[in-house]
C-alpha positions as CSV (number, residue, x, y, z in Angstrom):
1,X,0.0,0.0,0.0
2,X,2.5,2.4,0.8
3,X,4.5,1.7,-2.5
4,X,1.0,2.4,-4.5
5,X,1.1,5.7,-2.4
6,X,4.7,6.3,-2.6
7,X,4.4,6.0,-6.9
8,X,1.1,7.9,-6.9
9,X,2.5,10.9,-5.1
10,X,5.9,10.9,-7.5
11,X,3.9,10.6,-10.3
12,X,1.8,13.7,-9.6
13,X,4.6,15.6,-8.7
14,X,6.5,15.3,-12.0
15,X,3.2,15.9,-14.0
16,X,3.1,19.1,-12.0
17,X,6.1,19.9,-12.3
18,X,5.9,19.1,-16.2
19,X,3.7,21.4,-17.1
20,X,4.4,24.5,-14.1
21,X,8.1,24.5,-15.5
22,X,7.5,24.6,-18.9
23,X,9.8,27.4,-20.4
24,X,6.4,28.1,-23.0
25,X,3.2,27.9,-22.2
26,X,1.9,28.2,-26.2
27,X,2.6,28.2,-29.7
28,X,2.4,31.9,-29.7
29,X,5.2,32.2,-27.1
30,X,7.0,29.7,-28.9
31,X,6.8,31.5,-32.0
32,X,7.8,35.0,-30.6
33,X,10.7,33.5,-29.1
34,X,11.9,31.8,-32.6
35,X,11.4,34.9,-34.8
36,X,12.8,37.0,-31.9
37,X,16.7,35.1,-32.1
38,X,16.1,35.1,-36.0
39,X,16.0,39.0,-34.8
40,X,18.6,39.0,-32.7
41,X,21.2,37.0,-35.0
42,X,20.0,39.0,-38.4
43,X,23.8,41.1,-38.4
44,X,24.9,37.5,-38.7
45,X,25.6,35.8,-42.6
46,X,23.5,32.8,-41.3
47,X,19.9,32.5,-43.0
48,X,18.0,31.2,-40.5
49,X,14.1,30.3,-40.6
50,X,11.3,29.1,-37.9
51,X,9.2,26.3,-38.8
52,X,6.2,24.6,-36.4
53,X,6.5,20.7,-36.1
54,X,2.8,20.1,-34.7
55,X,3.5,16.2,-33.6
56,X,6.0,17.2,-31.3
57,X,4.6,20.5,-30.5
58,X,7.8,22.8,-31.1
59,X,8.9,25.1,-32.9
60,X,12.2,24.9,-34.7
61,X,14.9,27.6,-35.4
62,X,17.0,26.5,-38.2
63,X,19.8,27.4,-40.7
64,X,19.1,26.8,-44.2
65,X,22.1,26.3,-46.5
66,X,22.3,27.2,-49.7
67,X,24.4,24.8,-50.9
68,X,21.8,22.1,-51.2
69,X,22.7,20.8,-47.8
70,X,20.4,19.5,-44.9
71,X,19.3,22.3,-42.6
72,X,21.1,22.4,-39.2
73,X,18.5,22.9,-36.4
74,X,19.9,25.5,-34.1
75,X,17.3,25.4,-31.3
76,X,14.3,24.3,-29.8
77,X,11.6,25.7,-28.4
78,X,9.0,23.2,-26.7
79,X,5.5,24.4,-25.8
């Protein structure tokens, strides 16, 4: 009995915690945050884009070569 108690309580602490410490609570702020370092790193040469990848609910900041190369994802942003 305790053990059921002991996994019931853990368990409801890390769903909890899941979704309290989430660094995005939406698509929106996901989205503002991508186009916001595409902003930020426009003085740069890289060509970067935002994309929204809806099965794993993220949005993706990316760098799109022009040499006919895969794109490089530079970061994540999980809502």
């Amino acid at each position: 009995m305790k053990t059921a108690l002991i996994s019931i309580i853990v368990f409801t602490i890390f769903v909890v915690g899941y979704f309290l410490l989430r660094p995005f609570h939406s698509a929106f702020e996901a989205d503002q945050a991508c186009h916001y370092q595409i902003i930020q790193a426009s003085s740069n040469d890289l060509v970067l884009y935002c994309d929204h990848d809806t099965e794993t609910r993220q949005w993706l900041l990316y760098e799109k070569d022009l040499k006919n190369k895969p794109a490089k994802v530079i970061n994540r942003f999980r809502y």
